[in-house]
N, C-alpha and C positions, 0 to 999 in steps of 0.2 A: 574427563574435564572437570577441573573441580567449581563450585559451584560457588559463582560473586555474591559478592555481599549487596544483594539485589535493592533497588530503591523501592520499597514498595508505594510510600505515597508517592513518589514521580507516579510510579505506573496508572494509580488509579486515576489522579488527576490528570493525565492522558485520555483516560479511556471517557472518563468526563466530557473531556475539552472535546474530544472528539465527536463525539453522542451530541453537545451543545452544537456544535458546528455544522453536523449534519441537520441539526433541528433549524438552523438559517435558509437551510435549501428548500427546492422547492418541495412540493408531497411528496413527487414519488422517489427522493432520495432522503428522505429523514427516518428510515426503519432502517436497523442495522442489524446484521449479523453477528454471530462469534468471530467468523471468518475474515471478515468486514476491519472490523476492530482490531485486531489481532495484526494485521497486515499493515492499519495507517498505525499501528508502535512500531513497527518494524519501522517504516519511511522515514518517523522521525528520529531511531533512532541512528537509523544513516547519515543522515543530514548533520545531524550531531558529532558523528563519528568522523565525517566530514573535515568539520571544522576544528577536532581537536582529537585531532593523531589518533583516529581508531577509537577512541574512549566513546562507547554509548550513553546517552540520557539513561537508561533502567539498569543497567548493569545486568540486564536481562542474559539468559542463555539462549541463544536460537540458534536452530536445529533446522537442518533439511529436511523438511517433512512431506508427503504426498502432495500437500496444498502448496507447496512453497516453506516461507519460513513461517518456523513453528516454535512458541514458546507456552508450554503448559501451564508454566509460572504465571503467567499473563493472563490464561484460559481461566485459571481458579479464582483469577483477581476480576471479573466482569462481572459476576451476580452481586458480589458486597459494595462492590467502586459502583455500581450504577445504582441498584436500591439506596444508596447512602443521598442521590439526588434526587429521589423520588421519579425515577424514569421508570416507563412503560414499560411491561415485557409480554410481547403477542408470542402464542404458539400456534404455527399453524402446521395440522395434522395434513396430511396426504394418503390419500386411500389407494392409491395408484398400484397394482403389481410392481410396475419400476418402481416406484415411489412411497415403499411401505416404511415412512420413516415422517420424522415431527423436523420442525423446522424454529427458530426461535430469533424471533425481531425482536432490538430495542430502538424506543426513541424518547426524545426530550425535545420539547420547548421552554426554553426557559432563557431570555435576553439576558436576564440578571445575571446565570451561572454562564454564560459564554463571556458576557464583558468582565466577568470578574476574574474567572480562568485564563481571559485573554492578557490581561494586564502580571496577571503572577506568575506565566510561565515564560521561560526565556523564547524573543524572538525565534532563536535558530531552529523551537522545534512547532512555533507557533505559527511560521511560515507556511512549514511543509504542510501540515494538518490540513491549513485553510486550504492550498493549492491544491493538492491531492483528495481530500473530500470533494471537492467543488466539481473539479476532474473527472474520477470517477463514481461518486456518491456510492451507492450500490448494483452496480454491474459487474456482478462476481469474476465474470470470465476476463472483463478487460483489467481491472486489480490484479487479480494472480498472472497475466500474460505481460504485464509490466513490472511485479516483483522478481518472477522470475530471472528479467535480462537483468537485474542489478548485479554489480560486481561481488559482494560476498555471495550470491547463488551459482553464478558462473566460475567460482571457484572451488566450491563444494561439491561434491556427492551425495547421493541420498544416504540418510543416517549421520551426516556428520555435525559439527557443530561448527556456524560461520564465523569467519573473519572479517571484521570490519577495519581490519589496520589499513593505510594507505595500498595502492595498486602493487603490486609486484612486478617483477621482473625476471627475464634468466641471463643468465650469464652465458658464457663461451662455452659451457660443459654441460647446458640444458638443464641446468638445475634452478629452482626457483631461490630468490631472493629479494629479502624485503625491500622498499624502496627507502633512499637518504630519508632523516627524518630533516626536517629546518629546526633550526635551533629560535626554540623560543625565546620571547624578549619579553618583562614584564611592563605592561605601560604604565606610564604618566598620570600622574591625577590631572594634567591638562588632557590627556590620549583619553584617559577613561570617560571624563568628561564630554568630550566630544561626540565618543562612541554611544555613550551615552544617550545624548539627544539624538545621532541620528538613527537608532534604536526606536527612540519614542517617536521621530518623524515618520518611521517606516508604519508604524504600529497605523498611525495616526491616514497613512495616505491607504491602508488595508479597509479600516472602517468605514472610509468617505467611500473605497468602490463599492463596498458591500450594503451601504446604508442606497448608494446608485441603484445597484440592482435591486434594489427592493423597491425602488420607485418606478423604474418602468414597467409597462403595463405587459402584462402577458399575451401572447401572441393567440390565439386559439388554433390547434391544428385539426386539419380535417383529414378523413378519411374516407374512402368511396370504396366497399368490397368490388372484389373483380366479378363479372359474370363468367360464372361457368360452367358455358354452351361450349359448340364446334369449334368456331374460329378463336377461342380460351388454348383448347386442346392440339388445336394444327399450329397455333403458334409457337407452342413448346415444343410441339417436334421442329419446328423449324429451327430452332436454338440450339436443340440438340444437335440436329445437323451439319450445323456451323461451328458443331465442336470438333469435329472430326469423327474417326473409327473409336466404336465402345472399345475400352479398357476390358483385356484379358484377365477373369476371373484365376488366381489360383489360389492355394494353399500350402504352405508353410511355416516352417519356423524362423525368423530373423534373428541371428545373435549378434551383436552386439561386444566387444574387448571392454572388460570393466575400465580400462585405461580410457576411454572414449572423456570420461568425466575430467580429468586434471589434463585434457587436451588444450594444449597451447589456443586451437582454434574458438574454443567455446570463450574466453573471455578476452583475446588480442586482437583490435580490429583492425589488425595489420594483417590477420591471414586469410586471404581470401574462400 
């Protein structure tokens, strides 16, 4: 695949806006990841591609990778795009047998750099951001279990490089094919106009919820551990019980047809 003519400031001012956004939330979703990050560019550049025929916001490359989608371009651009706002970088070590590995948060507060970012980058990917941060903040496993099902993933295979052009389709002979495009139409300086302000109404009605949620008061949650005695332990067996017969241990090897991945089933929710 040859390699676009990448936007690098979109990307950084992304990873910004992003880091800003998550700095609105509460404590425990304002540390972010690589993985974290990396994943809400991916969303916006969906969203984007969305609305304008497959064309991404970064002109990034992304790639099927273990985690989902995966852009190295984007990986390399997180340590200079975030130091450039003066954002926080925690590393936290893990001593763990499983866990003999470092781990690496950033975060930012800063109102300034969120309502500034917010106003200079286009709604379309200014939306997703807010939604999908807020959403999933940093809950690594529920992020990747929902990039996952997006349609450039369910079109791919691992190793390949995703399609953001509209949905596709097959034909009579099982072969894929792209979908019509609409023929575009350029608007009006009355159309623009309009678009316009309802753009900055939208912007406008995002601030008033988020400026809400900062005013009502936080709820305190409690916690009571469970004791565990006897009636702790007869009552799991009694759950168990209610499962039914344990599951038959065996072993083996499960294969798998590489064709499983460009299966009609994995992205048509027409097949049951």
């Amino acid at each position: 695949m040859d390699s676009p003519n990448i936007e690098i400031e979109r990307v950084d001012r992304l990873l910004q806006f992003i880091l800003a956004t998550a700095g609105q939330e509460d404590f425990g979703s304002r540390e972010l990841g690589p993985i974290h990050l990396i994943k809400y560019i991916y969303l916006a550049d969906l969203e984007h591609a969305k609305q304008h025929s497959g064309e991404t916001y970064t002109n990034l490359p992304w790639k099927f990778h273990h985690f989902g989608p995966w852009s190295t371009e984007a990986f390399s651009r997180i340590e200079p795009a975030l130091h450039s706002v003066g954002a926080d970088k925690k590393i936290i070590e893990l001593h763990k047998p499983e866990y003999e590995r470092e781990f690496v948060r950033w975060s930012v507060i800063d109102d300034n750099l969120y309502e500034r970012l917010e106003r200079e980058l286009p709604i379309v990917v200014v939306g997703p951001i807010q939604k999908y941060v807020h959403q999933f903040g940093a809950v690594t496993e529920d992020l990747l279990h929902f990039v996952y099902k997006t349609l450039p993933m369910l079109r791919a295979k691992p190793g390949e490089y995703l399609d953001f052009k509209p949905p596709c389709f097959y034909d009579s002979d099982g072969n894929l094919e792209a979908a019509p495009q609409p023929n575009a139409k350029r608007l009006t300086a009355k159309q623009q106009k309009k678009r316009k302000a309802a753009l900055e109404a939208l912007r406008s009605k995002v601030r008033k919820k988020l400026e809400e949620k900062k005013k009502k008061p936080k709820l305190a949650r409690s916690f009571e551990a469970p004791i565990y005695d006897d009636i702790y332990f007869e009552g799991l067996k009694a759950l168990d019980a209610c499962a039914g017969e344990s599951i038959i241990e065996t072993h083996g090897t499960l294969t798998f047809s590489d064709g499983i991945w460009k299966s009609k089933a994995r992205f048509d929710p027409d097949v049951p």
